[in-house]
ROTI-451165 format. One record per residue: residue in three letters; x, y, z of N, C-alpha, C in turn. Coordinates in steps of 0.1 Angstrom, whole numbers, plus 5000, padded with zeros to 4 digits. Layout:
<pts>
ALAXYZXYZXYZ...
</pts>
This chain:
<pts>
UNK936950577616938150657617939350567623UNK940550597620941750537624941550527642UNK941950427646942350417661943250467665UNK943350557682944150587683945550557685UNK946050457684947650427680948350427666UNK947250467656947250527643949250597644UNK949650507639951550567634951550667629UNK951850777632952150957624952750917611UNK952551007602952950987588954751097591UNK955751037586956851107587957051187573UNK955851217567955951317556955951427563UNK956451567557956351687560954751727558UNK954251827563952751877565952651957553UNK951451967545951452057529952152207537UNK952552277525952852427533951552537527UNK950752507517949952547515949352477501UNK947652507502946452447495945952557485UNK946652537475946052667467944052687465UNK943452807461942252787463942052677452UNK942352677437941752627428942252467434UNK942952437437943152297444942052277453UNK941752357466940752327472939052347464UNK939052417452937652447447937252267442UNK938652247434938552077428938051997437UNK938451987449937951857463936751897463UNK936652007468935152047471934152007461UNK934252007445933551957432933151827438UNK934351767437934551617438933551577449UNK934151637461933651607472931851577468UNK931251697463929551707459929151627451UNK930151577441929851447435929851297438UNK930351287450930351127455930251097472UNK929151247474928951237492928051157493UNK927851027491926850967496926850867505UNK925650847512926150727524925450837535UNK924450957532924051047541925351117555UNK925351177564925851227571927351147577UNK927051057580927950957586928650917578UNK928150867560929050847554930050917545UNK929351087544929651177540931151237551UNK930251267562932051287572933051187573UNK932651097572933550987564934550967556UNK934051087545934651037534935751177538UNK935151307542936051407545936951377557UNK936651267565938051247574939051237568UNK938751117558939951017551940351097541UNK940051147535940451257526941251377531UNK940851497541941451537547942151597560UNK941951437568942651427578943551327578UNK943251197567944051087568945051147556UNK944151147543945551107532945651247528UNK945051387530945851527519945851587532UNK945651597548946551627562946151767556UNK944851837554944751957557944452027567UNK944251947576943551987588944251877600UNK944251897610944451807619943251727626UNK942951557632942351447639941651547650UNK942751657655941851727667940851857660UNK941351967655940752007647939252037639UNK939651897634938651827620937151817634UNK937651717644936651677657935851807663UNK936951927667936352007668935352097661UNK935352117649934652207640933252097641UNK933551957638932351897637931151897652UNK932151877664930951897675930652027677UNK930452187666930152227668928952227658UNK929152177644928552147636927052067642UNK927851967651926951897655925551927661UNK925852057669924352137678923952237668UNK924252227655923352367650922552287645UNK921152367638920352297628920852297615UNK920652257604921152177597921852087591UNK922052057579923051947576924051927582UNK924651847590926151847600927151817589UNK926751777580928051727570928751887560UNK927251887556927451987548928052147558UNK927552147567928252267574929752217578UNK929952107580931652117583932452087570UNK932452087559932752127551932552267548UNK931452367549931452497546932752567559UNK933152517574933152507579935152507578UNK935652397574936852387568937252467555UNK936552447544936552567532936452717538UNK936052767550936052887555937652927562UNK937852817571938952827580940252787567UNK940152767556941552767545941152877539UNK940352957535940652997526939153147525UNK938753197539938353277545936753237537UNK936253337537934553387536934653307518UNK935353307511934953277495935253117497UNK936053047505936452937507935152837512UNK934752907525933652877530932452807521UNK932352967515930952957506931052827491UNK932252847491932252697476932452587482UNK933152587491932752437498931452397501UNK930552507511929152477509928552477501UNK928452557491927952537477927952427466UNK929552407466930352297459929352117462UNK928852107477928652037484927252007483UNK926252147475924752067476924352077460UNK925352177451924552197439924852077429UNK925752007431925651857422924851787423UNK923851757437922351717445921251777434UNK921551947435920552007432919651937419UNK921552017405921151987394920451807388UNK921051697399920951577396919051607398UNK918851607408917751597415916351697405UNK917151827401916151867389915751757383UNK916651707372916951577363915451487365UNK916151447379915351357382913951357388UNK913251447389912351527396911551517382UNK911651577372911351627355911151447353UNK911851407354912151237348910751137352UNK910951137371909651067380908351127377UNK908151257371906651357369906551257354UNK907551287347907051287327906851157325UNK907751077331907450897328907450837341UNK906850857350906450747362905650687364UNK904750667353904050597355904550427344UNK905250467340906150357332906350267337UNK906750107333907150007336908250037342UNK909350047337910350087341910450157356UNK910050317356910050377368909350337379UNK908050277378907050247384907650107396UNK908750047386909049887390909949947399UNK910850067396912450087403911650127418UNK910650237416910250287428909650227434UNK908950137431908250007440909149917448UNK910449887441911249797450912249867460UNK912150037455912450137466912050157477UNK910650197478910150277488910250167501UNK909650037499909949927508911049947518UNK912249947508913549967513914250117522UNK913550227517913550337524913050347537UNK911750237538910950257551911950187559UNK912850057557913549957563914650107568UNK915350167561916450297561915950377577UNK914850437574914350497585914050457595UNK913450327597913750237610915250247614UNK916050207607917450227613917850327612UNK917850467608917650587612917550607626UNK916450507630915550597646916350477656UNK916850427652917550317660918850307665UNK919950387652920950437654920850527660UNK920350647661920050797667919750787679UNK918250647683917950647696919250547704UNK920150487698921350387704921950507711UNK922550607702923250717708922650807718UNK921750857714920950937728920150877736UNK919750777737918650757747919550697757UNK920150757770921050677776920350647791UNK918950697794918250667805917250667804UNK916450687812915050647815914150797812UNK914950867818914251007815914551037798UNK915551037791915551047777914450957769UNK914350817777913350747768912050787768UNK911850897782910550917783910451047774UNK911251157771911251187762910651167748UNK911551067741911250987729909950957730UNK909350887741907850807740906750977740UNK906851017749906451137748906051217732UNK907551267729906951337713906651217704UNK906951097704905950977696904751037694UNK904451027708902551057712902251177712UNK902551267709902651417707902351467688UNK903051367683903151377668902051217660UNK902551167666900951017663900051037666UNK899351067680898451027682897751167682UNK898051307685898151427688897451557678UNK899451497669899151527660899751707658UNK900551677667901251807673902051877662UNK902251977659903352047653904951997650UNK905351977642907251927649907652047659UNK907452157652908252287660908052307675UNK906552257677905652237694907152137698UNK906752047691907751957698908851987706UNK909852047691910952057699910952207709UNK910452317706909952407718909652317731UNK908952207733908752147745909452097748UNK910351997742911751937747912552007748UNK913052117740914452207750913652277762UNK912352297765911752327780912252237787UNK911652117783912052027794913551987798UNK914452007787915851997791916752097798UNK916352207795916352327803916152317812UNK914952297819914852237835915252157841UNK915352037836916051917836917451927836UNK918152027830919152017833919952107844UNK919252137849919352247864918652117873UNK917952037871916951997884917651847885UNK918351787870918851647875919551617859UNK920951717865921751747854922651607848UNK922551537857923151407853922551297840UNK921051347838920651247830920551327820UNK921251427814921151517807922151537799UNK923551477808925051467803925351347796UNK925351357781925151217773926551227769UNK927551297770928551347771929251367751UNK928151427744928651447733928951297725UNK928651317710929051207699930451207694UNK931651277700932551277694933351377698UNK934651277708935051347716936551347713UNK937351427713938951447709939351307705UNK940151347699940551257688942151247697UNK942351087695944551087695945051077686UNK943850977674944750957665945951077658UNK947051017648947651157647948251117634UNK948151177619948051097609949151157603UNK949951237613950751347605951051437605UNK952051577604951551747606950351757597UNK949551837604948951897587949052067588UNK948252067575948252227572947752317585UNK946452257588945952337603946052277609UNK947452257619947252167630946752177638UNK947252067653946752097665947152227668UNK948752277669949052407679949152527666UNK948052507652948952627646947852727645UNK948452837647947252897656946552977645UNK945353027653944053097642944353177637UNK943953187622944353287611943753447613UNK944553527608943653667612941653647612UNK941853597598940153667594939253537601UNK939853457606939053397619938953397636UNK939653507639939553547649938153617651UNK937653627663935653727666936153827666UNK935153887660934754077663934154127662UNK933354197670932154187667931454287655UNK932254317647932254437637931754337626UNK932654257624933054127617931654037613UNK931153987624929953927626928754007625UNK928654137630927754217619927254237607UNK928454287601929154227589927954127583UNK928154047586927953877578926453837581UNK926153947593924653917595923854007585UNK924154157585923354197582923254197564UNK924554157557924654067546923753927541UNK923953847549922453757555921553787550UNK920953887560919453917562919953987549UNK920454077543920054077527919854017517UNK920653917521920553797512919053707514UNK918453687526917353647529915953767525UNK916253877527915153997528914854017509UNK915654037506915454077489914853967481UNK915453857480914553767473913353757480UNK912953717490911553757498910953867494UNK911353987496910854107493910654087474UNK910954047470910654067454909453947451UNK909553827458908553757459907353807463UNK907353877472906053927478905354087469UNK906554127466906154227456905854197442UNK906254087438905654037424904553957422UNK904653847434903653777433902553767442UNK902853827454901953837469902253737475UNK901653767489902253677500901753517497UNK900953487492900553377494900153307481UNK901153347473901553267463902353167466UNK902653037458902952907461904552927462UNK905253017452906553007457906953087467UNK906353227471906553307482906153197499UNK904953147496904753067510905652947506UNK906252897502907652797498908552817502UNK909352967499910253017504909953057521UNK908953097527908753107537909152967546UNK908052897543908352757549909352697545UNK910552727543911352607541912552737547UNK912752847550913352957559912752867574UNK911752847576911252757591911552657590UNK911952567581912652447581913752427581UNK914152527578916052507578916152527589UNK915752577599915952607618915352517629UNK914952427617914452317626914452177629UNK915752147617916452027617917651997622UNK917252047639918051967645917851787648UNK918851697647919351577644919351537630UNK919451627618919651607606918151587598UNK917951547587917151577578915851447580UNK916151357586914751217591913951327602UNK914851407613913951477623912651587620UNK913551667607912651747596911451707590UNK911951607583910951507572908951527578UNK909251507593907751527596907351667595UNK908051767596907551907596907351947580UNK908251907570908051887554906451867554UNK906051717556905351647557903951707554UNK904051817573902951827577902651967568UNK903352017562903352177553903352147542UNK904152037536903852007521902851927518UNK902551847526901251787519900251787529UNK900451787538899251827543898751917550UNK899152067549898352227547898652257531UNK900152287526899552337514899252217500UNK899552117501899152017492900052047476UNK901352067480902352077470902351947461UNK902451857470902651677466901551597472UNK901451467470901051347477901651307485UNK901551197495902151147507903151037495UNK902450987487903350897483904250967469UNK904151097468905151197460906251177472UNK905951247480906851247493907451117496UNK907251017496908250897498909050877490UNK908450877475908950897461910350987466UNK909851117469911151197470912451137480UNK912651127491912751037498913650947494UNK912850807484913850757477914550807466UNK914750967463915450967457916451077460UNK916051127470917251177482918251077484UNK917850937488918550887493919550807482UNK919150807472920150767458920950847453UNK920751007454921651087452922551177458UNK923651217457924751247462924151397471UNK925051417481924451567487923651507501UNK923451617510922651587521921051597518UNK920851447529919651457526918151517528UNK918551647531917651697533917551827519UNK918351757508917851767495916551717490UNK916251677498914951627491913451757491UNK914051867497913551957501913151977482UNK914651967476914352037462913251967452UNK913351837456912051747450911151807455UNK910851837465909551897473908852007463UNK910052107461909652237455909652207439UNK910352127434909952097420908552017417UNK908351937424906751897421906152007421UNK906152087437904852197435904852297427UNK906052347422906352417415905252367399UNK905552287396905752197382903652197385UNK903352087397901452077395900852257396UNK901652317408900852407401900752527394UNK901852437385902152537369902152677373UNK903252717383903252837384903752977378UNK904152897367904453027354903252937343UNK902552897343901252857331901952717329UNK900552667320900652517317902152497306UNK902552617297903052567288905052597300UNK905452627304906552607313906652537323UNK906152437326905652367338907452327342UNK908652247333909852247339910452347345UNK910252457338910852617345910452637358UNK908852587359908252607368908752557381UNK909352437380909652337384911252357391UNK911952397380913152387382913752537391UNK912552637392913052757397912552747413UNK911252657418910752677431911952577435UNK912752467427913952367435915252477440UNK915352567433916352637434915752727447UNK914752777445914352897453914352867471UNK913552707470913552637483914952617490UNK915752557476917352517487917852647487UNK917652737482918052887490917852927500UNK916652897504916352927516916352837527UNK916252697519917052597534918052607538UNK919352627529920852607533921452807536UNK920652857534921552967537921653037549UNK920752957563920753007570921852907574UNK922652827571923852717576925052777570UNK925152847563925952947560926553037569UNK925353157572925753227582925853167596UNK925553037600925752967615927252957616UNK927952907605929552907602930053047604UNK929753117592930653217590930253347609UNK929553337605929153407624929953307633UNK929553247636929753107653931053077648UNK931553087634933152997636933953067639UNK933953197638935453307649935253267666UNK933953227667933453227683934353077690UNK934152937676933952827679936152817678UNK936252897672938152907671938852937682UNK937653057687938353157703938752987708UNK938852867712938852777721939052647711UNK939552557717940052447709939852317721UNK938752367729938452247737936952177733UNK936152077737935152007733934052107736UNK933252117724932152117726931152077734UNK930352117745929752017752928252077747UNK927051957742925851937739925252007754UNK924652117747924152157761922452077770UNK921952087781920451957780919352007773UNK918952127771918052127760918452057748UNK919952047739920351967727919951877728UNK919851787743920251637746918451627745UNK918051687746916451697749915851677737UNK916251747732915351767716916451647708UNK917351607711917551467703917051347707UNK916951347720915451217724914551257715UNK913851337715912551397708912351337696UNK913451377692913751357674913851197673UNK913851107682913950937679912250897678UNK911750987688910150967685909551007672UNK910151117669909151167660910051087645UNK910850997645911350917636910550837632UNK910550827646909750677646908050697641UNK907650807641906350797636906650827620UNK907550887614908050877603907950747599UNK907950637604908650507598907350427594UNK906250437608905050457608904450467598UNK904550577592903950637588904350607566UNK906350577566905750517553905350347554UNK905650287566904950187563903550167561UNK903050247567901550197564901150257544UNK901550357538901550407527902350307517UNK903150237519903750177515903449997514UNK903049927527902849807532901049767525UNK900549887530899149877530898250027516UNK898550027509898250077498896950177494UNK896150067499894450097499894050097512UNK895150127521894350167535894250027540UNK894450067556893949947564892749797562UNK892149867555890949777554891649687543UNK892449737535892849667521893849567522UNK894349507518895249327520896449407518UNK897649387531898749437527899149357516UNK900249437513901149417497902349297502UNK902249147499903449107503904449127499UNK904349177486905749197481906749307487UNK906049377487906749527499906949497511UNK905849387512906449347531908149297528UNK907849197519909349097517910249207509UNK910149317503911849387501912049447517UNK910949507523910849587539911849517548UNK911449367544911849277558913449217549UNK913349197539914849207533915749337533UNK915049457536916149577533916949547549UNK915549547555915849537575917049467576UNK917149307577918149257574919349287568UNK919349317559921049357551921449467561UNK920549567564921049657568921149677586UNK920549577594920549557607921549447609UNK921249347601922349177604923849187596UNK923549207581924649217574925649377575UNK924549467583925149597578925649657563UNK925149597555924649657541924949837543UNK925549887530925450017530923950047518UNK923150187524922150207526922050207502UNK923350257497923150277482923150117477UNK923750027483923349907478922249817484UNK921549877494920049837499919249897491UNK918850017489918450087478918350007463UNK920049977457919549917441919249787446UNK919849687455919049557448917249567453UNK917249637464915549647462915349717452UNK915449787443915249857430915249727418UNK915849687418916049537409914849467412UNK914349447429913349337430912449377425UNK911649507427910649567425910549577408UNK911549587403911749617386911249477381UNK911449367389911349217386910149207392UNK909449277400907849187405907149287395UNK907449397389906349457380906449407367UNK907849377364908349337346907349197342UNK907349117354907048967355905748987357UNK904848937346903048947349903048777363UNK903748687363903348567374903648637383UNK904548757386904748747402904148857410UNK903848967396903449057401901748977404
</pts>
């Protein structure tokens, strides 16, 4: 972001953003969010806070540190989040929308593509010089995350704690963070000081210009609270949640593969707080290892291809549900893509729509006031948490990845050397994570094409 002695633009402020102008950004926007969370808000600063000033530097800050303490996507909610505050409840919903279904459809594509021909030269070589590089990703994941929160001794004890809770244990994610907002809850009444990490992102001076919603221009009618209002949208919600449920369970029974899909992944969307790496182990422990939708190394597979395509990453949810969908041919052998392409849609329905109503409910609440959000110590609690349980994530594809045939078997040097090349570009050079990704996709394409090196 601009620093704050950032020169004000002496253009006049837009006077208004018609919708079909704002539906275009929002397209656009879903088509080229990549770079995960960081580089996704990123791209909506500069866009519109630096160069189309629809929003104002303070504003823009505020909506995101509220973004910031809900569970899900932080990117994708402050976009649903701005698309709401221009252009009410329909504005909202296409921004959010706008924002994951270009992921979706790509990720069908590609989902159909890794099942039909992955075992090919070709595929086999891209994903081999991948996965290496994805484990290097997640390392710096838990590194960046734990830079920002771990600011004492008690948070690190934290982190080491759910490590050993989820490694060695073997604990639940959800135990997890149930235990760490206990402990921050207490902790922050008993020694509230190591608790106050004082928020990722605090008022902005920069000042790039009037914009459309400025600092002083005040809240629009249909975002003001009421509590009429907010009933409203809940109990709409839960329709929206209860019906497709209910028709799943009435057609197929409870414990069919798309009905317990839809289930579990309604528990997942509530439980990705610190973004979609903190989730990945609760995926994990429900997709492949209780109901056995995928393999462990389907799951990395997915993973790397979350991270290649546009949309937040906890798209990879829809790879999740298109494999299981697709193995177990849950409309018969002869539809297996339908199969495939309906449990992807069905899953991200029920991961992103409970980030929907967190906006449209909490954003009249989060308008009443235009001062900082403050992370409360349970948040601060369960984001230590979340650096442990990364870190057994990282663990966990390296050894799937490094060591192939299991500990006893001769690691893979070649995966060590893209691992320890991705590390570097992206720890020493600061490499961005989509051109770490292709040239390890190149090496890997090159150690399988080549019979000497492979």
């Amino acid at each position: 972001m601009a620093p704050p002695d950032t020169p004000a633009s002496t253009d006049p402020a837009p006077t208004r953003v018609g919708f079909g102008e704002a539906f275009r950004f929002w397209l656009k926007l879903g088509c080229i969010s990549f770079g995960g969370p960081a580089g996704q808000i990123a791209i909506m600063h500069q866009e519109l806070v630096e160069r189309r000033r629809w929003i104002s530097e303070r504003r823009f800050l505020h909506a995101l540190n509220y973004c910031m303490v809900l569970p899900g996507p932080e990117a994708q909610q402050l976009a649903t989040y701005i698309g709401w505050l221009m252009h009410r409840t329909a504005g909202g919903i296409v921004a959010g929308a706008l924002f994951v279904l270009p992921s979706l459809l790509l990720l069908i594509a590609l989902s159909w593509l890794y099942l039909a021909f992955g075992e090919t030269t070709l595929v086999g070589g891209l994903f081999y010089g991948i996965k290496p590089a994805v484990t290097a990703i997640v390392v710096q994941a838990a590194h960046r995350i734990g830079s920002r929160a771990l600011k004492n001794g008690v948070l690190w004890a934290i982190a080491a704690a759910s490590f050993v809770a989820i490694f060695a244990l073997q604990l639940p994610f959800p135990a997890i963070v149930v235990g760490a907002a206990l402990v921050g809850y207490v902790g922050g009444r008993v020694a509230p000081g190591k608790f106050a990490t004082g928020g990722g992102h605090g008022q902005g001076a920069a000042s790039f210009g009037p914009a459309l919603i400025d600092d002083a221009t005040p809240t629009p009618a249909h975002a003001r609270f009421a509590w009429s209002r907010a009933a409203r949208v809940a109990v709409v919600g839960g329709l929206l949640w209860l019906l497709p449920m209910g028709l799943l369970v009435a057609a197929c029974g409870w414990d069919h593969t798309l009905t317990q899909m839809a289930w579990f992944f309604t528990k997942a969307a509530l439980l990705t707080f610190g973004g979609a790496y903190a989730v990945l182990p609760y995926v994990y422990q429900g997709a492949v290892g209780h109901y056995g939708w995928l393999t462990p190394t389907q799951m990395i597979d997915g993973l790397a291809l979350g991270e290649t395509t546009p949309g937040p990453l906890i798209m990879v949810v829809a790879f999740v549900g298109f494999v299981g969908g697709y193995v177990k041919a849950v409309f018969g052998p002869d539809s297996l893509f339908l199969a495939g392409a309906v449990a992807a849609c069905l899953v991200t329905w029920f991961t992103f729509l409970p980030s929907f109503l967190f906006i449209l409910i909490g954003g009249p609440l989060v308008e009443s006031t235009h001062d900082d959000l403050k992370f409360t110590a349970p948040l601060t609690a369960i984001t230590a948490a979340v650096v442990g349980v990364i870190l057994n994530l990282a663990l966990f594809f390296a050894y799937h990845v490094l060591w192939p045939n299991g500990l006893a078997g001769a690691i893979d040097g070649w995966s060590a050397l893209i691992a320890a090349g991705a590390a570097i570009a992206l720890f020493r050079y600061r490499q961005g994570v989509i051109r770490v990704i292709v040239g390890s996709a190149v090496v890997g394409l090159l150690v399988k094409s080549l019979p000497y090196l492979a």
